[in-house]
C-alpha positions in Angstrom: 90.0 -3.4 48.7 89.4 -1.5 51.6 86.5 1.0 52.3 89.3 3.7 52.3 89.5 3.1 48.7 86.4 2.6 47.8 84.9 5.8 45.6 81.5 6.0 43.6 81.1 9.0 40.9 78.3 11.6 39.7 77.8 13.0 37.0 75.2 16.4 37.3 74.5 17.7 34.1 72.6 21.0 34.8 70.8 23.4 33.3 73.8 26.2 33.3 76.5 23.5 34.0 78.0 20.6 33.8 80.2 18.8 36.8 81.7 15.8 38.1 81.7 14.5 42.0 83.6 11.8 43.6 82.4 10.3 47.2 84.2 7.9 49.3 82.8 5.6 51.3 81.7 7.9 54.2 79.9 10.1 51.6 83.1 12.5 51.6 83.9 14.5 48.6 87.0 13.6 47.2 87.3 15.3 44.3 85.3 17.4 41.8 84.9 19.7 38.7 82.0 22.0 37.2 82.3 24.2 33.8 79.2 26.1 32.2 78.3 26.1 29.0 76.7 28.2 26.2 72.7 29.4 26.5 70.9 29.5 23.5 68.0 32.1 23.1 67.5 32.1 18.9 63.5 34.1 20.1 62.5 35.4 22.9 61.3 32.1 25.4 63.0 29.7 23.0 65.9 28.2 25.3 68.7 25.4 23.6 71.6 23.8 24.5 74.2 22.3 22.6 74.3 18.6 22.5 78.0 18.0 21.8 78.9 20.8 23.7 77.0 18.9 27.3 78.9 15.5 26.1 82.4 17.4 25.8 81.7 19.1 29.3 81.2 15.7 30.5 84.1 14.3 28.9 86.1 17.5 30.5 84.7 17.6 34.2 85.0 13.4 34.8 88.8 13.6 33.5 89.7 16.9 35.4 87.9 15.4 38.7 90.1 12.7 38.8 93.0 14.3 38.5 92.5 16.7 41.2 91.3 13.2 43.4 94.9 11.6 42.3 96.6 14.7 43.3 95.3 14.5 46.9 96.7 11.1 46.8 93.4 8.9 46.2 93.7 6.1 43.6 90.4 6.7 41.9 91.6 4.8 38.8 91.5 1.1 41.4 88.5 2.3 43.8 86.3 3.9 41.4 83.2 1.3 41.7 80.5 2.8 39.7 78.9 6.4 39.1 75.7 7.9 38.7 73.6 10.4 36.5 71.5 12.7 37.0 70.1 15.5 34.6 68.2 18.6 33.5 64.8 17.0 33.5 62.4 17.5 30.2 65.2 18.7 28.0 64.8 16.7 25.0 67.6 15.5 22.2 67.0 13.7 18.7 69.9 12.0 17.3 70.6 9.8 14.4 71.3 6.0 15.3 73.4 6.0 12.4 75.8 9.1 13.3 75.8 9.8 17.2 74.7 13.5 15.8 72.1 15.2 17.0 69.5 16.2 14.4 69.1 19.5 16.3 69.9 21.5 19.3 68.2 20.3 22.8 64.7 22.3 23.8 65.3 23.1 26.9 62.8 22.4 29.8 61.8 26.0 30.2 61.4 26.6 26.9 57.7 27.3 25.5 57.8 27.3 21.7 55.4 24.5 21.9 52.5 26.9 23.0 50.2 26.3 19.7 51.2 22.7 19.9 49.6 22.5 23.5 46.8 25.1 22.9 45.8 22.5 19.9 45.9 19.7 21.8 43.8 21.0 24.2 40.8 22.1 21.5 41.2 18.0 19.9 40.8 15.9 22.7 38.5 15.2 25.6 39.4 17.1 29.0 41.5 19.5 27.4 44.7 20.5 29.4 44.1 17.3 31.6 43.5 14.6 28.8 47.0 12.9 29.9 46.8 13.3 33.7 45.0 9.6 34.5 47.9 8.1 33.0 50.7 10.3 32.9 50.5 12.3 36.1 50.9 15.6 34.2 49.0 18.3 32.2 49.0 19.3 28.7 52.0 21.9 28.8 55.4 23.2 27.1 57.2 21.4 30.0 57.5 18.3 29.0 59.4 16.7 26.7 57.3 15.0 24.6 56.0 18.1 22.5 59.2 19.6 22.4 59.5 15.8 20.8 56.6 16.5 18.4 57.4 20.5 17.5 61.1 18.7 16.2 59.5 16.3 13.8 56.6 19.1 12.6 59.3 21.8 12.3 62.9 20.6 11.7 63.8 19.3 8.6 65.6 15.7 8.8 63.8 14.7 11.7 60.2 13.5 10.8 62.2 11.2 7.6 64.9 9.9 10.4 61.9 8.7 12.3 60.2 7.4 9.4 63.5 5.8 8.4 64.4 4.5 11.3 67.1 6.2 12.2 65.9 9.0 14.8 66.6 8.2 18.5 64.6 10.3 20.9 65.5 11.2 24.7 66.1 13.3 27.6 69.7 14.2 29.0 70.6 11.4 30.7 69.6 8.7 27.4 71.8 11.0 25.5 74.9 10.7 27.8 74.4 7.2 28.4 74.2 6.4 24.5 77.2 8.1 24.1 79.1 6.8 27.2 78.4 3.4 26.6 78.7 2.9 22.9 81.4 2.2 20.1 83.7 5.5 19.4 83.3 6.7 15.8 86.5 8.2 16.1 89.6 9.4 18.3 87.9 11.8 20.2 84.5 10.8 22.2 83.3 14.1 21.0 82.9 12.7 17.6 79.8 11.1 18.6 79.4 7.3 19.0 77.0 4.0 17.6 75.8 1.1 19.1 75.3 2.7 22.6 72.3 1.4 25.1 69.4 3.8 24.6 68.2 3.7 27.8 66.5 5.8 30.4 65.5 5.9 34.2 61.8 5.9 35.5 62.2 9.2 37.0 63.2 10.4 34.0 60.5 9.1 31.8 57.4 10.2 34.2 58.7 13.5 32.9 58.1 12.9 29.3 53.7 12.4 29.2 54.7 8.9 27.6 54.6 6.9 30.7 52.0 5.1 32.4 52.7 6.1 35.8 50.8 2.5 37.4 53.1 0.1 34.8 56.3 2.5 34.7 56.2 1.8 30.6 55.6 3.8 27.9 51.6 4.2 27.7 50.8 2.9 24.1 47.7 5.3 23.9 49.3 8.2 24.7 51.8 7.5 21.7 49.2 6.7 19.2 47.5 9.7 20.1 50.4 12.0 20.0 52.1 10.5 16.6 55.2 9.3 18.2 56.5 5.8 17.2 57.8 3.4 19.9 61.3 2.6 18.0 62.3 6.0 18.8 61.5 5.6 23.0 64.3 4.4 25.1 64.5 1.5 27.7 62.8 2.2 30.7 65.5 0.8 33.9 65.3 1.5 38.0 67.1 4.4 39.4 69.2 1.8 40.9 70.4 -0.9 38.9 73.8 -1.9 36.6 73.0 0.1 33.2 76.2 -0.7 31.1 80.0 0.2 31.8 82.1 3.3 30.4 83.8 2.5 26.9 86.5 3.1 25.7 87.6 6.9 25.5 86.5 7.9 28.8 88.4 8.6 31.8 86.7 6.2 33.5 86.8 3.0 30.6 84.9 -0.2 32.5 83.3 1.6 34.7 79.6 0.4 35.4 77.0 3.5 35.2 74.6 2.0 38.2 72.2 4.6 38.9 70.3 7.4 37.2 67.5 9.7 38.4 66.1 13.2 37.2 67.7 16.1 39.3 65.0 16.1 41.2 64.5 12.9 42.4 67.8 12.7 42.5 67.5 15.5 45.6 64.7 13.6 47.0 66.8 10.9 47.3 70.1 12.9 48.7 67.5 14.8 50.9 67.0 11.1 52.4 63.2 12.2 52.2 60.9 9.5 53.0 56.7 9.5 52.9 55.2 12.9 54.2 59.0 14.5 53.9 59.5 17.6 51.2 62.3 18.7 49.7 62.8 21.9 47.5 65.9 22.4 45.7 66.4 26.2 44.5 68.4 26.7 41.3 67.8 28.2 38.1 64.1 27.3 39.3 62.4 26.1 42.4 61.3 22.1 42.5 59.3 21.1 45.0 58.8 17.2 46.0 56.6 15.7 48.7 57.1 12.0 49.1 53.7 10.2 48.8 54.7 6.5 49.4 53.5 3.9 47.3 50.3 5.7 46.3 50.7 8.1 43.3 48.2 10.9 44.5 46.0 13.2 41.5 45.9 16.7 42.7 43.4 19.1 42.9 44.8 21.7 43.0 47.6 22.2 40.4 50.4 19.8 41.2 51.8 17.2 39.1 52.0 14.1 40.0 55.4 12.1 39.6 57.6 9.4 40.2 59.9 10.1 43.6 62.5 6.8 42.7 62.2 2.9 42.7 65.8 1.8 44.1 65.9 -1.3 41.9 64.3 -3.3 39.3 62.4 -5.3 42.1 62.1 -2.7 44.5 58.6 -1.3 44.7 58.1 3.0 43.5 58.2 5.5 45.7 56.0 8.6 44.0 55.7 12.2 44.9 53.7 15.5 44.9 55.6 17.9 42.2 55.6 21.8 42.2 57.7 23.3 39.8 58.6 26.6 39.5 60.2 28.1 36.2 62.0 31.2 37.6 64.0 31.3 41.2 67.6 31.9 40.9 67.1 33.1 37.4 65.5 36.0 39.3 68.8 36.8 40.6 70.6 36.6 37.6 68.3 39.2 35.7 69.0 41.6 38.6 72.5 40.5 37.6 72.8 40.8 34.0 69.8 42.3 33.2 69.1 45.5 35.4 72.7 45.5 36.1 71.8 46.3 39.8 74.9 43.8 41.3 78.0 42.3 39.8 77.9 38.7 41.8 74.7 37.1 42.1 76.3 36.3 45.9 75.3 40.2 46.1 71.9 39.9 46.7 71.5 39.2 50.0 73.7 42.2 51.4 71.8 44.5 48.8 68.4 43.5 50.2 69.7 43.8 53.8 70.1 47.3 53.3 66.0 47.2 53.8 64.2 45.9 56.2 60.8 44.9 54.2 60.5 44.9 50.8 58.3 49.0 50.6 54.8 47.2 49.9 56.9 46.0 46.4 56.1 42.8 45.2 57.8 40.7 42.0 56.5 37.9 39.9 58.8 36.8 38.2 56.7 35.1 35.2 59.4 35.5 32.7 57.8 32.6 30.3 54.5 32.3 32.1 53.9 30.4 35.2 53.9 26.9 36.4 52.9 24.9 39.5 50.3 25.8 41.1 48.7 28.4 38.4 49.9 26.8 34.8 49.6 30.3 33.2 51.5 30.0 30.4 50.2 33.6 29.3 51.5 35.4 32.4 54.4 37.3 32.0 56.4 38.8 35.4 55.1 42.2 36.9 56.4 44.5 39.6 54.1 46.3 41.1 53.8 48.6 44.6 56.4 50.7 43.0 56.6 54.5 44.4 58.9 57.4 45.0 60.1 55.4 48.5 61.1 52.6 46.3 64.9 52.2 45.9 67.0 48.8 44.6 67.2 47.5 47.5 63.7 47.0 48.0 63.2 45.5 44.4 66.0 42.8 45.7 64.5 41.4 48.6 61.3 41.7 46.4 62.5 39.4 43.9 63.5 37.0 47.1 60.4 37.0 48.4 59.3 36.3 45.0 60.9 33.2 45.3 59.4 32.0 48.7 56.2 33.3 47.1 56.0 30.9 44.8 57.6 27.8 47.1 54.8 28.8 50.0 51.8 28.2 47.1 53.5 25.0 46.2 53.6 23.3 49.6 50.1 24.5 50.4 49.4 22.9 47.6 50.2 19.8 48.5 48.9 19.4 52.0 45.5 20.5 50.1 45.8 17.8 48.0 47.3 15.0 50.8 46.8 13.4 53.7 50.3 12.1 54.8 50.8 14.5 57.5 50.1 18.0 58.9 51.7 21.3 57.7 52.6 22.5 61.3 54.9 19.7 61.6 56.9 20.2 58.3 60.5 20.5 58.7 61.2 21.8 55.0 64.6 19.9 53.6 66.3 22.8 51.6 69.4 22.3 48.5 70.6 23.8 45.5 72.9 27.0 44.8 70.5 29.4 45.8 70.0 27.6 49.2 73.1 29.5 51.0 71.5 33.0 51.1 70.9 32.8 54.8 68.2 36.1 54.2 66.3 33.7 51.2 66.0 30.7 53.8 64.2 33.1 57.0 62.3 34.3 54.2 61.2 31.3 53.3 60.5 30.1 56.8 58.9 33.4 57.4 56.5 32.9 54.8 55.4 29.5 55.4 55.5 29.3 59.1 57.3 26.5 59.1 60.8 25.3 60.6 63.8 25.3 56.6 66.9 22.6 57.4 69.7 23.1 55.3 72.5 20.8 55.3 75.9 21.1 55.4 76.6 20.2 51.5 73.6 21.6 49.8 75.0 19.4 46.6 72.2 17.0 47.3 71.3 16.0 43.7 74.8 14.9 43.3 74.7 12.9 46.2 71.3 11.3 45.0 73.1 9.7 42.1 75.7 8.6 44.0 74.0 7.0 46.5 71.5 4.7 43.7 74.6 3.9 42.1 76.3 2.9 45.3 73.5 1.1 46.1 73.1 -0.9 42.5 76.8 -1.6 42.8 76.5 -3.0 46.7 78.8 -0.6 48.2 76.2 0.8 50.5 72.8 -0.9 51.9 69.7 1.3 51.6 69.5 1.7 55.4 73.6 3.5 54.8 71.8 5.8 52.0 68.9 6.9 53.6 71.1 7.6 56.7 73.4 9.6 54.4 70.6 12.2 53.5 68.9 12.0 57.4 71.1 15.0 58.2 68.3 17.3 60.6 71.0 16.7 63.4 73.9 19.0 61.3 71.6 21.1 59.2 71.2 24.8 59.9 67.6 26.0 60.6 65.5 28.4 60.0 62.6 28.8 62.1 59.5 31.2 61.6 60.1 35.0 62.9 57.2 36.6 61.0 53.7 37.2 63.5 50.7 35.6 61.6 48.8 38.8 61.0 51.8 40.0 58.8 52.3 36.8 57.2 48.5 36.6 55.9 48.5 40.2 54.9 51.5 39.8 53.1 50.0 36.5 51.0 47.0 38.7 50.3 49.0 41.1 48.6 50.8 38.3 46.4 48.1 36.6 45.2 46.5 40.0 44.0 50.2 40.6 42.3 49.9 37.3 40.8 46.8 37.9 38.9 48.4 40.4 37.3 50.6 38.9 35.6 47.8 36.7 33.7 46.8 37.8 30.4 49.8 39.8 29.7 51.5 37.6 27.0 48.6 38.1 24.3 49.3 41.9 25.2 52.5 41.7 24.6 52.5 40.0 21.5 49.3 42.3 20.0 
């Protein structure tokens, strides 16, 4: 078969939404489809998704994709060589073995009923908040998914007996798709949940989790003892970049090998093309910040986790980053949206804070279930302060932007604080994600860290990161072809610094003073 026919697939399952992506051989899109699904908010910072309802968005967006691919006259169906996954990091799904069901809904990432687990964690063992972070590369927080994991088996009934039994299968997005994609339909409709699937799940994926040893990429023993949590339940650890298992039966895509899978993230990282010293930050319903470290997992100092960036195959040697992540970007946007009601279309934003030329000495936190990287306040709650008779909604929208860049700016200084792979005046920062077109959020951003933003032509980049590993795994592309695929400084737009440094260091003054006031105000909320 000729490279004209040659296609490799991704599957993005999101936070908000769901889609499908189709690349040819030059990295082209060829076809696609996206649908959102339900939010679950059952108390306030309590987040859930539905299980089924991801799988049947899957099911949906892979079958419309290649219709409209077929339409444009592609034969998908022959060229189709593998796909990829990628996926909401930290969301975690039980399921019985026995069923395909989930025993409950998935805790989303963000969500922070896990508070009391954490805080009593941190009173039991040594080093408090930090007791995981020689092995695991991350603190003691709501984050990750192994006390969401743990607040399931001590809260939900069915769970702690399936895991006693047996029968409970624990995992993050992407072990619950593959399960489900791979295994033994239960009935007609794939929906109907599925047995005898491979419970698997990538590096990337599990570094996310506190369970793995971030030296032996394996689940750290230690950690599980200490945190109750049997090994039977654990998936497979695999490469990003390797042959998983094909399709069965009931997809669109029956026979079709599933050949790479990365967190979202890393999954930009990758699509970003960012090698050691690059950084990437992706902006979407939160801000993620990556800074590829090499071979050499660095402990910060100074509030960052520390994280797997991708190992492109079971022999290939890790690649591990510098994390910041930051709960609340385009969120930000939305509650101006739907919850101040201050513009229909998030798109809106940018021409609303246009209509001012600084934000009025207003600044925004927007610490809507605490804060993470660099502060981990989980008792911070958002604040907008500066407010006075002058102020008008325009000013509170570029606000909230700056906001964003805000919190981006303490991230990267961050990391050069903590590293030594290269200097801060030379960073070209590699920008992605939905909120990444708002040409006003990108000067911003450069604006406030001095530095030079490249955003490339399809901001889609953790899309493209799955495709690539897959591509890769399934020998359509070499990994010179997908690192040259995300090297892309040459047709990016930039954004270079227009802010004098006098204004830029006032303005940082004033934000870390908002910042602290945001600490605290959880337990006065709650009294």
């Amino acid at each position: 078969m000729s490279k004209a026919d040659t296609f490799i697939g991704s599957l993005d399952q999101g936070t908000t939404s769901t889609r499908f992506i189709i690349y040819d051989y030059n990295f082209k899109v060829v076809g696609s489809h996206q649908i959102e699904f339900t939010q679950h908010h059952p108390h306030p910072g309590w987040v859930e998704h539905d299980p089924m309802e991801i799988l049947s968005t899957a099911w949906n967006c892979i079958g419309t994709a290649i219709d409209k691919a077929t339409a444009n006259g592609y034969n998908i169906d022959d060229g189709l060589k593998a796909i990829g996954l990628t996926n909401q990091r930290e969301t975690t799904v039980v399921w019985r073995k026995s069923t395909g069901k989930p025993l409950y809904n998935a805790i989303v990432w963000m969500d922070v009923r896990t508070s009391e687990i954490c805080r009593r964690l941190e009173q039991q063992l040594p080093g408090e908040r930090k007791h995981f972070v020689e092995t695991c590369g991350l603190p003691i927080s709501t984050y990750f998914s192994a006390l969401k994991f743990m607040w399931m088996m001590e809260n939900v009934e069915g769970v702690k007996e399936a895991v006693n039994s047996g029968d409970a299968l624990f995992g993050t997005i992407d072990s619950w798709l593959i399960w489900n994609m791979t295994g033994t339909a239960r009935g007609s409709d794939p929906g109907e949940g599925k047995i005898n699937g491979l419970h698997v799940t990538d590096c990337s994926n599990a570094s996310r989790t506190m369970l793995m040893n971030l030296a032996t990429l394996d689940w750290d023993l230690p950690t599980l003892e200490t945190l109750g949590i049997p090994p039977h339940v654990l998936p497979k650890i695999v490469s990003n970049a390797e042959i998983i298992g094909k399709v069965a039966a009931g997809w669109p895509i029956t026979g079709v090998p599933i050949a790479g899978c990365l967190g979202d993230q890393h999954a930009a990282t990758l699509g970003q093309g960012c090698r050691k010293g690059e950084v990437k930050s992706t902006y979407g319903t939160g801000a993620f910040i990556l800074m590829n470290t090499g071979e050499a997992h660095v402990k910060s100092t100074n509030g960052l986790l520390t994280t797997l960036a991708y190992k492109l195959g079971p022999d290939a040697k890790p690649n591990y980053a510098l994390e910041g992540s930051i709960a609340i970007a385009g969120a930000a946007v939305r509650w101006l949206r739907d919850g101040l009601g201050l513009i229909h279309n998030s798109s809106e934003v940018e021409g609303l804070a246009k209509t001012v030329t600084d934000c009025g000495g207003v600044y925004f936190v927007p610490a809507f279930s605490g804060l993470f990287a660099p502060w981990w306040r989980e008792d911070a709650r958002g604040v907008c302060v500066g407010i006075t008779g002058y102020t008008n909604k325009g000013h509170i929208a570029r606000a909230v932007l700056e906001g964003i860049c805000f919190q981006v700016k303490d991230v990267i200084d961050a990391m050069y604080q903590d590293s030594s792979v290269g200097e801060k005046s030379e960073l070209v920062l590699r920008v992605d994600g939905g909120a990444s077109v708002n040409n006003l959020l990108m000067q911003i951003q450069s604006d406030l860290l001095g530095t030079a933003v490249a955003r490339p032509h399809d901001i889609e980049t953790t899309a493209l990161g799955a495709a690539l590993a897959a591509g890769l795994a399934a020998g359509v592309w070499t990994e010179e072809q997908i690192f040259s695929a995300g090297d892309h400084h040459e047709s990016a737009k930039m954004f270079c610094p227009m802010m004098a440094d006098e204004k830029r260091v006032k303005k940082c003054e004033a934000w870390y003073e908002a910042v602290s006031r945001t600490f605290d105000l959880a337990e006065i909320q709650d009294s």
